[in-house]
C-alpha positions in Angstrom: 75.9 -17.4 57.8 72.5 -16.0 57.2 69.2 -18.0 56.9 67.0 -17.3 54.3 62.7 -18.1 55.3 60.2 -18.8 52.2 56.9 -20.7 52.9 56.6 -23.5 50.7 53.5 -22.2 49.2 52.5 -18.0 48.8 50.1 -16.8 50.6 46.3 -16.8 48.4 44.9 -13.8 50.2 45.3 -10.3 48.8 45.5 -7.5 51.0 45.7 -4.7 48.3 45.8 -4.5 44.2 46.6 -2.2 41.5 46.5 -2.1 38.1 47.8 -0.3 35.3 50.8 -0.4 32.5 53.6 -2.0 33.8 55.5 -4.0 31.8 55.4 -2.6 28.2 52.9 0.2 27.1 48.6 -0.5 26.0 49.5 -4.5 28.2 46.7 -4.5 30.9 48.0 -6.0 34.3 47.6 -6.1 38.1 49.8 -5.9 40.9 48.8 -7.7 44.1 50.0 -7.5 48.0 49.6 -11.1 49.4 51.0 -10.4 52.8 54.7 -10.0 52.0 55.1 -11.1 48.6 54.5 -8.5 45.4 52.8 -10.4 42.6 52.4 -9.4 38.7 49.6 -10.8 37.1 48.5 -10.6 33.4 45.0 -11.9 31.7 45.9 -13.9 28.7 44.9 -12.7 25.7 43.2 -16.0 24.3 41.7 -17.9 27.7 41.2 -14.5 29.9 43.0 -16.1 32.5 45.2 -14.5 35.0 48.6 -15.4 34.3 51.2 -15.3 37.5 54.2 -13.3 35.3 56.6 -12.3 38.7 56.5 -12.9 42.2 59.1 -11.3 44.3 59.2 -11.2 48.7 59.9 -7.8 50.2 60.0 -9.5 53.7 58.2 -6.7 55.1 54.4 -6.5 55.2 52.8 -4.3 52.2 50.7 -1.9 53.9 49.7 -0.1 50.5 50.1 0.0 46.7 49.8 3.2 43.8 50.2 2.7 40.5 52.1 5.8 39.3 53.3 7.4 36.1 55.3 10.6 34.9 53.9 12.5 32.8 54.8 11.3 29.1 56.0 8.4 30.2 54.4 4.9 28.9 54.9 2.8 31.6 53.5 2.3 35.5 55.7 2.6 38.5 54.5 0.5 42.0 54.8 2.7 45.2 54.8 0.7 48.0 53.8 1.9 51.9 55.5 -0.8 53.8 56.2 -1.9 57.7 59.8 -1.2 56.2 59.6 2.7 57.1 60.7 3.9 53.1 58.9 5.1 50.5 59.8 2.0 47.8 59.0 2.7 44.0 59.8 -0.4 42.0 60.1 -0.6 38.4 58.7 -4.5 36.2 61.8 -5.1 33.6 60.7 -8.3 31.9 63.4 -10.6 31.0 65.3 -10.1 27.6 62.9 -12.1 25.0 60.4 -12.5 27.8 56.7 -12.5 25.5 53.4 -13.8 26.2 51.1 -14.4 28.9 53.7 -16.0 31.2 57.0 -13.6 29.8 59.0 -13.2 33.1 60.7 -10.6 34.5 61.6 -9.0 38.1 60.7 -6.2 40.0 63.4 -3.9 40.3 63.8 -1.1 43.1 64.2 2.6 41.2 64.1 4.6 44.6 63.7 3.8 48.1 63.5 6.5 50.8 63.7 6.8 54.4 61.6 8.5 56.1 60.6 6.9 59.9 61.0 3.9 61.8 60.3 0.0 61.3 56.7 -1.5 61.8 53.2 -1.1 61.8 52.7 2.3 64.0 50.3 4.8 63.7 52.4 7.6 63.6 55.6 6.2 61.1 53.9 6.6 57.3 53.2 4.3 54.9 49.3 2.9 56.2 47.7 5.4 53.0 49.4 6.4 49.9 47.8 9.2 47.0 49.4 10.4 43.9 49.2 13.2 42.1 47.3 12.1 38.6 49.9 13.7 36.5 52.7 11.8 38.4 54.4 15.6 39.6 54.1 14.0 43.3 53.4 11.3 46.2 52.1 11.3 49.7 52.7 9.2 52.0 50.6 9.4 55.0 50.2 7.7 58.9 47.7 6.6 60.8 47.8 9.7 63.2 49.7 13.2 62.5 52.3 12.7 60.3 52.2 13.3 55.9 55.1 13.6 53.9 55.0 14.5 50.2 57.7 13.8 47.6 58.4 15.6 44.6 59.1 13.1 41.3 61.0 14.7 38.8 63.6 13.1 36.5 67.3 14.2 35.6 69.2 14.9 32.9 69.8 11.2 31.5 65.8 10.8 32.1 65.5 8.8 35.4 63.7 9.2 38.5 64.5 11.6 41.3 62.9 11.9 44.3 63.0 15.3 46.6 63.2 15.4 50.2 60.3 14.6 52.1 57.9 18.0 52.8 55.9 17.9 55.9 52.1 18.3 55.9 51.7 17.2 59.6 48.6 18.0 61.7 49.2 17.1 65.5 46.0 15.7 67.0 44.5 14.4 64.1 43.4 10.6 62.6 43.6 10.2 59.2 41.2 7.8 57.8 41.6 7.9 53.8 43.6 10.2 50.9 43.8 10.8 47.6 45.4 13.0 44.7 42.9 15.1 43.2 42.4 15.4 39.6 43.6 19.7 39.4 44.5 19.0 35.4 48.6 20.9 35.5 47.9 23.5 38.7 49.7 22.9 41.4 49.1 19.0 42.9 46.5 18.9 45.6 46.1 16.0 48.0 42.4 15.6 49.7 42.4 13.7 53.5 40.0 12.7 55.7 40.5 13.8 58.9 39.0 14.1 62.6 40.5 16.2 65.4 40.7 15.0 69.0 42.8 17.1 70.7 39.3 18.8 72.4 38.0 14.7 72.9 40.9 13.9 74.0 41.1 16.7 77.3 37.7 16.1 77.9 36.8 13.2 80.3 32.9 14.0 80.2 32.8 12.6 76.5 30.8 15.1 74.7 33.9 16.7 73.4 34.0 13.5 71.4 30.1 13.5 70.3 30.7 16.7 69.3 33.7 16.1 67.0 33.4 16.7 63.1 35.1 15.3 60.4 37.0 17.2 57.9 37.5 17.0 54.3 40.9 18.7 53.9 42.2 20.2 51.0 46.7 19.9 51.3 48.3 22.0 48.1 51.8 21.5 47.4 53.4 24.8 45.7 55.9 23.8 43.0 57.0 26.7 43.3 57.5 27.8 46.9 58.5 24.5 47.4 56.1 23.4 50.5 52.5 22.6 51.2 49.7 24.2 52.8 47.0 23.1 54.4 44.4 25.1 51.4 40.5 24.4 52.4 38.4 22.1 54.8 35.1 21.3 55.3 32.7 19.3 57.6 31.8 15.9 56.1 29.4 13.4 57.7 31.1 11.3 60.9 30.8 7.6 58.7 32.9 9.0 56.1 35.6 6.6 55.2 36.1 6.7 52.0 37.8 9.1 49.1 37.9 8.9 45.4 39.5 11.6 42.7 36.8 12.8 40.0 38.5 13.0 36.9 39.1 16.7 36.3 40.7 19.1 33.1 39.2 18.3 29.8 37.9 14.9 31.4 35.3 15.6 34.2 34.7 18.3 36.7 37.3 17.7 39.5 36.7 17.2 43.0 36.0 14.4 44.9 33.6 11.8 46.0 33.1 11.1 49.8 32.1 7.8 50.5 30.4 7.0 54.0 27.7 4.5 55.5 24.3 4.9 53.1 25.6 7.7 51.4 27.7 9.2 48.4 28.4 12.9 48.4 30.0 15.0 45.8 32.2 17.8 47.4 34.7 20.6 45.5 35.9 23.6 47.2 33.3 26.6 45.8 30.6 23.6 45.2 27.8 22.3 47.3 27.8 19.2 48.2 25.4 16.7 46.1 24.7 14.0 47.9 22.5 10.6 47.1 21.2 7.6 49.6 22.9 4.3 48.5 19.8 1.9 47.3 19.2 -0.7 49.7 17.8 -4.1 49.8 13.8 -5.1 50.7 15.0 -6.5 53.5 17.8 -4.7 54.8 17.2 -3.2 58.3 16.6 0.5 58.2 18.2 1.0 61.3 21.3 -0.3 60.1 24.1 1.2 58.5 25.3 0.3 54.8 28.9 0.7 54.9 31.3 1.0 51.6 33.8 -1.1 52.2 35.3 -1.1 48.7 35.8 0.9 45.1 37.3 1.2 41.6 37.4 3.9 39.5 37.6 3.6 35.4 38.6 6.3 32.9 38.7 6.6 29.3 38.3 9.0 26.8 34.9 11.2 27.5 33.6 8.7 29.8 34.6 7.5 33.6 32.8 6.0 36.7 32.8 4.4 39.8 32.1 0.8 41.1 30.9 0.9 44.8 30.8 -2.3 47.0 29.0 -2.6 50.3 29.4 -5.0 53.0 26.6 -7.2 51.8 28.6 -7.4 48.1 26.2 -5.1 46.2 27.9 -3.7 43.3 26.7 0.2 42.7 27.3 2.2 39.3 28.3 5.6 40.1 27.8 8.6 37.5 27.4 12.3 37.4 25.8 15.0 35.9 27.6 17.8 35.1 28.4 21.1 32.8 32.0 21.9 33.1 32.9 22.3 36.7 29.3 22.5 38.0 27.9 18.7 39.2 24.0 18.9 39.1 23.6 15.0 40.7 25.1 11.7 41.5 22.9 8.6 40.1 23.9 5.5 41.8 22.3 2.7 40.5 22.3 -1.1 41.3 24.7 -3.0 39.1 25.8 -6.4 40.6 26.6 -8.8 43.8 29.9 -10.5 44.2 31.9 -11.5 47.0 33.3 -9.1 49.3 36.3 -7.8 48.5 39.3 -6.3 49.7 40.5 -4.2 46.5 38.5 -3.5 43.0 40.5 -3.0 40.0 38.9 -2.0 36.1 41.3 -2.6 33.4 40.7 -0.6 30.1 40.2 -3.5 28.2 36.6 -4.6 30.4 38.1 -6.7 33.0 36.8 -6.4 36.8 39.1 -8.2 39.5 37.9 -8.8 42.6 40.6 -9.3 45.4 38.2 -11.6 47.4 38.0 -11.2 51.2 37.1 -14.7 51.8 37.2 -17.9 49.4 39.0 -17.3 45.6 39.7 -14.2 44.0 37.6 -13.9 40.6 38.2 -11.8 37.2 35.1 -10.6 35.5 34.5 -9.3 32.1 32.0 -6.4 31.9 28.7 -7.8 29.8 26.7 -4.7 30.7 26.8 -1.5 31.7 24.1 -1.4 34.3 21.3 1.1 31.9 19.4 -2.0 31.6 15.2 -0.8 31.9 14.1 -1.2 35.4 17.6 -0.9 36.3 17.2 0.6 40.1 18.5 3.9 40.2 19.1 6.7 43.1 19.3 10.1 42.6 20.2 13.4 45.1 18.6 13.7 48.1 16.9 17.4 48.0 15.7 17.3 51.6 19.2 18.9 53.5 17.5 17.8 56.6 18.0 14.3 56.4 20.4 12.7 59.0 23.5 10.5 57.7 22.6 7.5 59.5 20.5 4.8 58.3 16.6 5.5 58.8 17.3 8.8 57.2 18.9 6.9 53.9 16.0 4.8 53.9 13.4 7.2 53.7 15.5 8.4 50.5 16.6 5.5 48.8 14.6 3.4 46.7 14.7 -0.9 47.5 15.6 -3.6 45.5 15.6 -7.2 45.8 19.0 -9.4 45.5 18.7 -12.6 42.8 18.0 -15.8 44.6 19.5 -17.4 42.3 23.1 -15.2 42.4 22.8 -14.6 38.6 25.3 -12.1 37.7 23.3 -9.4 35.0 26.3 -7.0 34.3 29.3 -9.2 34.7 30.3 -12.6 32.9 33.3 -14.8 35.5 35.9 -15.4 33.5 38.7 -16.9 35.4 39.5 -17.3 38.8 42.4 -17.5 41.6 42.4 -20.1 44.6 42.7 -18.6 47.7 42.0 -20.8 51.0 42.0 -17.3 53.4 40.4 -17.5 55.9 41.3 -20.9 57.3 39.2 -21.0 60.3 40.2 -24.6 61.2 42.7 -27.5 60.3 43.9 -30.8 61.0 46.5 -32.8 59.3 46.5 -36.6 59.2 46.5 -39.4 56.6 42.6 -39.7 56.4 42.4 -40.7 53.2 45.2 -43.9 53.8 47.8 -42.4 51.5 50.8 -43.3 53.2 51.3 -39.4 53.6 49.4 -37.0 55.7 47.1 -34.4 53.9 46.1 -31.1 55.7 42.0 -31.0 55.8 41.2 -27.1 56.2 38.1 -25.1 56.9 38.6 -22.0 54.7 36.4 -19.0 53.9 33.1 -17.0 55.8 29.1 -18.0 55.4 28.1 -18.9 51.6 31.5 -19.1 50.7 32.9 -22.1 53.1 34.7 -25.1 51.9 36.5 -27.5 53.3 39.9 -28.4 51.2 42.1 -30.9 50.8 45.6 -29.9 50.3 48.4 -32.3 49.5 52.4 -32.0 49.2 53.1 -32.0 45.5 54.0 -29.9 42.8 51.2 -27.8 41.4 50.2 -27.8 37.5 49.0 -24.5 35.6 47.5 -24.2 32.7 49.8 -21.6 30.2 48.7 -22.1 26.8 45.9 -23.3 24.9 45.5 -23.8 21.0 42.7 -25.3 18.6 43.5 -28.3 16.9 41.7 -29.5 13.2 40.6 -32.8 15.4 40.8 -34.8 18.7 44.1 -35.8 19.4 44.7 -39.1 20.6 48.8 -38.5 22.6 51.2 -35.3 21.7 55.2 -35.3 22.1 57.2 -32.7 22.6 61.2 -33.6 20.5 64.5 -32.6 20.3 66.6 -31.9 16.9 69.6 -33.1 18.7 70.1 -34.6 21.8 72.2 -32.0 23.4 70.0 -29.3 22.3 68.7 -27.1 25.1 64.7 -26.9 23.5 62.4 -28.7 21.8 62.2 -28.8 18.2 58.9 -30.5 17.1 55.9 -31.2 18.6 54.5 -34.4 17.5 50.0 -34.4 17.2 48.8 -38.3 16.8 45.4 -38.5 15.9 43.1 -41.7 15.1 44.0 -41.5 11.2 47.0 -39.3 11.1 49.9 -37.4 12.7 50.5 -33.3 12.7 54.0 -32.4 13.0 54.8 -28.8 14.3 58.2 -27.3 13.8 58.9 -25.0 16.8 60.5 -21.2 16.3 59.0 -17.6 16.4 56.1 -19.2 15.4 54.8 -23.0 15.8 53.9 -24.3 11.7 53.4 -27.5 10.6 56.1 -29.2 8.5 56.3 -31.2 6.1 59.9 -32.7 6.0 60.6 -34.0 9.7 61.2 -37.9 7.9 58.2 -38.8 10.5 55.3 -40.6 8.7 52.2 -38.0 8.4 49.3 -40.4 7.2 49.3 -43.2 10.1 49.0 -42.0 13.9 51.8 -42.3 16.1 52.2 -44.6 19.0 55.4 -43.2 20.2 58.6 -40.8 19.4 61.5 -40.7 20.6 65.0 -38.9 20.0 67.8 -41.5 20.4 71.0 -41.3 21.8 72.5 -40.7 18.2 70.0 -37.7 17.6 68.4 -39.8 15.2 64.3 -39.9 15.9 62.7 -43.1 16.3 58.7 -43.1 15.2 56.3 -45.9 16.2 53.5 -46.1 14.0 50.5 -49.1 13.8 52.3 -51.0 10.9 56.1 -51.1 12.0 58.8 -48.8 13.6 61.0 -45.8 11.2 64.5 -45.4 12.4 65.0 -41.2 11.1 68.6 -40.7 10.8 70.4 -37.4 10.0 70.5 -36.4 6.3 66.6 -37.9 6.3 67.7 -41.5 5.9 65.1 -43.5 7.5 64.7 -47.4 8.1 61.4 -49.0 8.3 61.0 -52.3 10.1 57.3 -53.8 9.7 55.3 -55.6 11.5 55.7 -59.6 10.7 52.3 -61.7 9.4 49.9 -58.4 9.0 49.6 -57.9 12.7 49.7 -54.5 13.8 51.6 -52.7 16.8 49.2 -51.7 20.1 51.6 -50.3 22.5 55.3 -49.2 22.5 57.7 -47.4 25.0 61.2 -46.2 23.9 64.2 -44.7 25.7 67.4 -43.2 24.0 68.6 -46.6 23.3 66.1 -49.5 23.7 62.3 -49.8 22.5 59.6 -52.6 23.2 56.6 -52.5 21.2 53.8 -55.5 21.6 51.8 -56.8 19.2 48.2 -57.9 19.2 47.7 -61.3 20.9 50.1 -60.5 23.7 53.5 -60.6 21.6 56.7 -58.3 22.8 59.3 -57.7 20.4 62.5 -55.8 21.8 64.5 -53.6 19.9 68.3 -51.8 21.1 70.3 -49.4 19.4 73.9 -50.7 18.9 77.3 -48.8 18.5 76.6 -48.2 14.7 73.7 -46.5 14.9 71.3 -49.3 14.2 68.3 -50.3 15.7 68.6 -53.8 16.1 65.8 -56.4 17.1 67.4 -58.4 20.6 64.1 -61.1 21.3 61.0 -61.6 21.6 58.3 -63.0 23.5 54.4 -64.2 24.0 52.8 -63.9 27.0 49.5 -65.1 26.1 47.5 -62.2 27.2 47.0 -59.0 25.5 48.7 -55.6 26.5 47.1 -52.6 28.1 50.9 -50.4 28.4 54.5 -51.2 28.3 57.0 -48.9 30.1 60.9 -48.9 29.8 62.0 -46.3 31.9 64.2 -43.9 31.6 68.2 -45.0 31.2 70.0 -44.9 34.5 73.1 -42.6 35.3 76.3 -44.1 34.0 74.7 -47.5 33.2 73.9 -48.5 28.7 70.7 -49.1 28.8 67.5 -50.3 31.4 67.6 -53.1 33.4 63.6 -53.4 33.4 60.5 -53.7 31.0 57.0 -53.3 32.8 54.0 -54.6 31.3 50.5 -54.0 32.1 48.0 -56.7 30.9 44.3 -57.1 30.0 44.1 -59.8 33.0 44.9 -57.1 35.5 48.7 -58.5 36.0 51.9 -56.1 35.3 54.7 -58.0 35.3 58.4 -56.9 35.4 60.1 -58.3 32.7 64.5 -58.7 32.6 66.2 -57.4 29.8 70.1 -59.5 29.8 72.1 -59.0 27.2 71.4 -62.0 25.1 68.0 -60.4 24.3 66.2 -62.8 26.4 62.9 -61.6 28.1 62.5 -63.3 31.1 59.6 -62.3 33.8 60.8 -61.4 37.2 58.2 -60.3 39.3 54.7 -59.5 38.7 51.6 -58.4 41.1 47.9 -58.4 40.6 46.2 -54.9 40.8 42.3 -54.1 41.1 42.0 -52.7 37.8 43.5 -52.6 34.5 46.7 -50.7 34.0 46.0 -47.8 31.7 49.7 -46.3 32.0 53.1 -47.0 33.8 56.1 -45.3 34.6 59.5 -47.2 35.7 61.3 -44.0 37.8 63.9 -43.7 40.2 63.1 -41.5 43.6 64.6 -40.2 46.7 62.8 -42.4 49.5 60.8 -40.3 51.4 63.6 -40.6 54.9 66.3 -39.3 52.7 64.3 -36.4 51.7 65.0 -34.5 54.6 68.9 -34.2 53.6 67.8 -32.8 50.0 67.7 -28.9 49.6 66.0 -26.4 47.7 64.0 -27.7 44.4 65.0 -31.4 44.3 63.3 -31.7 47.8 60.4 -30.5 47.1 59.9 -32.3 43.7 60.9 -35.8 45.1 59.1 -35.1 48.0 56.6 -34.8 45.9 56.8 -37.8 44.0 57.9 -40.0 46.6 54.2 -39.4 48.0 52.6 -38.5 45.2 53.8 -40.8 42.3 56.3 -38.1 40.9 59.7 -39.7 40.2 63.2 -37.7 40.6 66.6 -38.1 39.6 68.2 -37.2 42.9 71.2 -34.8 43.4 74.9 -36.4 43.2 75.5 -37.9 46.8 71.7 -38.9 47.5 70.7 -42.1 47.3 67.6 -43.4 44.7 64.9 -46.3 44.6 63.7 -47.5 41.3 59.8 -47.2 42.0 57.3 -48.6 39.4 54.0 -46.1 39.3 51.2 -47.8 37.9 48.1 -45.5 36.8 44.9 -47.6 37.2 41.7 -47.4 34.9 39.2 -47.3 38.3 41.4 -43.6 38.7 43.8 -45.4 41.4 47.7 -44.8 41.2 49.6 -47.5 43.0 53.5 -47.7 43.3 55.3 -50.6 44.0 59.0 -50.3 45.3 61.6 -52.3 42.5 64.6 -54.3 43.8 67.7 -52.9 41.6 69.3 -56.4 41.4 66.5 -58.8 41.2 63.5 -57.0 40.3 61.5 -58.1 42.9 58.2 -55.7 43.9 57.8 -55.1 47.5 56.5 -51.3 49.8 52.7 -51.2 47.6 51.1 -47.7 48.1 48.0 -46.7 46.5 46.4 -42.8 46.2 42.8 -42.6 44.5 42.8 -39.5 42.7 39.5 -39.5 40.7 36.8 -41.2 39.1 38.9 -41.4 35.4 41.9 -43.7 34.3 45.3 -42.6 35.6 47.7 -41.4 32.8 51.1 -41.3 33.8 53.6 -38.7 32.1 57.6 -37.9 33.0 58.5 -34.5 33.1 61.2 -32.1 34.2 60.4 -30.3 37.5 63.4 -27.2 38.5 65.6 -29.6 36.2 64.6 -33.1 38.2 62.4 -35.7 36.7 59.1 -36.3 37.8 56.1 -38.4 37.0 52.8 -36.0 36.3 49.4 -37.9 36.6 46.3 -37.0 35.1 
């Protein structure tokens, strides 16, 4: 036997992401690290939200992500540097008729080499990863010593192949950052930071190690020799942490930008280095360094530059000037502040996402290109006798002052992801008296604190939204036939009228459902005949196949005010307080079984769903203006009689009859059904439990002071007994069953 370990929840903090092509050609997405998992996400089209498409565990920690492509092809590869000790390239298929925002799919492993041993160690590769811009190669690179390059190719029936590894190693060396440089179709060339301290480390004075340079190092892979060669170095200053590929060919002038504390240098082999002081705030210390700590690079047609982000969040537009290979200056100018972040990414289509460090993870759309007037901008730094450190920048770089006020001028926040990292502190106890504990946590760094409250339960998202002519008043979502897998219509009620959708490639509006169109629409339901029962104001249409329909009205001009239907019973009250009961009989007709007064005027009626292997529900709640909901018997002569009833602190707004797992048999339920009726066990959500478990019949009652209470219902007797209570906001509680990973539950709003 073999045990398989998933968290309940994924992990919200992002390590590393990517973006590029990688589900279908022109579709803009991201790939994200969170820890061990690898996550697709997609903005949608219409709300510019990100869209969780795939998430897949590697059970391994990511330790890097690439986007890369071969040439001519129209899709993105992942590489993946893992703790797993292989070189991983995965490939997105999305699931056959998978469209949309939300179309699924699954990641699927096109190559996975070995190349070293398991975990985190600094001299097993897989801590930096570059690729060659035209997709002819990867390298894969450690901490200390060791680079391996592959050479991507594909066969005969056009798939990947992967060459054995060649070795780039330098013994004695750290490597701090690479990157594939931009060399247009010449042979691939992979730029590395790197420090030797073989001479630091024999010396035991220390001045060895004061004395040590950084190197820009040029590694060139021969295609045709078949190995690589370590081509050019140079010195670079010692904060240097930092590479990015300058677009080269037809596109820029090649080369690459180093990126250290307080400055940005330009460096080629056969070009002087341009470098230019990072602008710094008013009241930034002089003496202190301004460290990069993270970038993005975007590329389009005659046109491509660089987002730089310091420690303090400062966003910094990064351009040159150039004629053909020759760079005459890098202009960095002041462009934004956001939150820290761990990884950058600019989609082609004007998107900025920011893999937050601390707090939630935000997507920006680009509302400016920094060339504002008074925009602060920095230019090269002519005096070669300036130090790297910080009172040198200063005396180069011009000031500005951050917004007070955290205005964004370049960038417009368009959608967000949560993210509790870091969680500094936590407790977990029932502090808010819920009859289940909540965990209280103390997540994120300085401005960006919160404390959050984080419940068991079944999280909602948001997939879809569309305009509508008016304000809807209740939608339904209906099936043709009652052992169809989808939905058919959805049902629109509106104060005056009711839309009917027909639902197929496209969602239209029809015309010829049988459902009355020019009165709104109290309830539908699809019976246990497939025929489609509408409750309207003025009576109750019976739709049977072929378009017959029946029409019962309401008796003495009254109108209806609240109905509730299962497959084979409906109750509908009448103003005044009246309940009239309705069954569907072996025939196929809706037949009127009793009624009854109760003096007091409805707020909601529920019916509950039909039990397994029972005809029809035992129970009718009723939720009155007098702040009473009262169980009410339905016996087979039709008779209503009132069983129990309990006095709550507010008028009922909604109710929901639903049988649950009781929260000590939860622990015997596996996979999806225990987390959804753990979930509604505590949080109001009903189940239909698993063969073999036993249920409760719970009635939820959603309050109009925003408090949902549940009271436990005695099968036999219908006695109330067990009362829990939840606030969960300042609105009336609507309650709504859904399907949860195929088990019913009970959503609140």
């Amino acid at each position: 036997m073999h045990f398989l370990s998933l968290s309940l929840q994924r992990a919200g903090a992002i390590n590393c992401a990517i973006n590029g092509n990688f589900s279908a050609p022109k579709v803009q997405e991201l790939v994200v690290a969170r820890g061990s998992t690898i996550e697709l996400l997609r903005p949608d089209d219409q709300t510019g939200k990100l869209v969780s498409v795939c998430a897949m565990p590697t059970f391994s920690v990511v330790r890097s992500l690439k986007p890369f492509r071969l040439h001519g092809a129209t899709k993105d590869l992942v590489v993946v540097g893992s703790d797993s000790g292989k070189l991983t390239i995965l490939e997105f298929e999305p699931f056959p008729g998978a469209a949309g925002a939300g179309g699924g799919g699954a990641f699927k492993v096109v190559k996975s080499e070995t190349f070293g041993k398991t975990g985190c160690r600094r001299a097993v590769p897989g801590e930096y990863l570059a690729v060659d811009p035209k997709g002819r190669a990867v390298l894969v690179a450690a901490v200390e010593k060791q680079k391996l390059v592959y050479i991507m190719n594909r066969d005969a029936s056009n798939r990947l192949t992967v060459s054995s590894p060649l070795e780039a190693h330098k013994a004695g060396s750290i490597t701090y950052a690479v990157v594939g440089v931009d060399v247009h179709f010449e042979n691939p060339i992979f730029a590395a930071l790197e420090i030797d301290y073989t001479e630091a480390d024999a010396d035991s004075t220390g001045e060895a190690f004061e004395d040590a340079e950084k190197h820009l190092v040029y590694y060139e892979l021969d295609l045709g020799l078949n190995h690589v060669i370590r081509k050019w170095s140079d010195a670079v200053s010692r904060t240097a942490s930092m590479l990015l590929a300058v677009p080269g060919g037809a596109d820029g002038p090649s080369g690459v930008l180093v990126v250290g504390e307080n400055w940005v240098a330009y460096k080629n082999q056969n070009h002087d280095e341009v470098r230019t002081a990072l602008p710094r705030r008013a009241d930034f210390p002089a003496e202190r360094g301004l460290l990069v700590t993270a970038a993005a690079t975007h590329k389009q047609k005659d046109l491509f530059f660089f987002l730089l982000q310091t420690e303090v969040g400062d966003l910094y537009k990064v351009t040159l000037e150039y004629d053909g290979d020759l760079v005459h200056d890098v202009v960095v100018t002041v462009f934004d502040t956001i939150a820290n972040a761990n990884s950058l990414c600019i989609t082609r289509n004007g998107l900025l996402f920011c893999a937050a460090e601390f707090g939630d993870h935000a997507l920006f759309q680009f509302s400016g290109i920094g060339d504002e007037q008074g925009a602060v901008v920095a230019r090269k730094c002519l005096d070669e006798g300036l130090g790297d450190d910080g009172v040198s920048a200063s005396q180069a770089s011009p000031t500005f002052n951050a917004p007070a006020d955290g205005k964004l001028k370049n960038l417009v926040l368009v959608g967000s992801l949560e993210s509790c990292a870091a969680i500094t502190d936590s407790i977990v106890g029932d502090l808010c008296q819920e009859g289940t504990p909540q965990v209280l946590a103390l997540c994120g760094k300085g401005n960006r604190s919160s404390l959050r409250v984080m419940r068991h339960g079944v999280k909602v998202a948001e997939m879809a939204v569309s305009e509508l002519p008016g304000y809807p008043s209740a939608v339904w979502t209906v099936k043709e036939r009652a052992d169809d897998l989808e939905d058919k219509y959805i049902v629109v009620s509106f104060t005056n009228a009711t839309l009917v959708l027909a639902i197929g490639e496209s969602v239209e509006e029809v015309t010829d459902s049988g459902l009355l169109a020019r009165a709104p629409t109290l309830a539908v339901q699809l019976l246990a005949d497939s025929s489609i029962l509408q409750v309207h104001p003025n009576g109750v249409r019976h739709i049977r196949s072929g378009g017959r329909s029946a029409e019962w009205k309401a008796p003495n001009k009254k109108q209806i005010e609240r109905a509730s239907a299962n497959e084979r019973q409906v109750a509908i009250s009448l103003g005044g307080g009246e309940i009239t009961y309705f069954e569907l009989d072996v025939a196929g007709t809706l037949m009127e079984m009793g009624a009854k007064d109760l003096g007091v005027d409805v707020a909601c009626l529920d019916l509950g769903a039909v039990p397994a292997g029972r005809a029809k529900s035992s129970f009718l709640a009723v939720g009155c203006f007098d702040n009473s909901v009262r169980v009410l018997g339905l016996d087979g002569q039709g008779a209503l009689l009132q069983l129990a009833s309990v006095q709550v602190p507010a008028r009922a707004e909604s109710l929901a009859l639903v049988e649950m797992i009781p929260e000590g048999a939860q622990a015997g339920v596996a996979g999806g059904g225990a987390g959804a009726a753990a979930a509604g066990g505590a949080a109001g959500g009903g189940a239909a439990a698993p063969s073999g478990v036993a249920t409760c019949l719970y009635l939820n009652m959603g309050l109009s002071n925003g408090v949902l209470q549940r009271v436990q219902v005695d099968a036999a007797t219908g006695a109330l007994s067990d009362t829990r209570t939840r606030f969960l906001g300042a609105k009336p509680v609507r309650l709504f069953r859904v399907q949860v990973q195929g088990i019913s539950a009970v959503l609140a709003l």
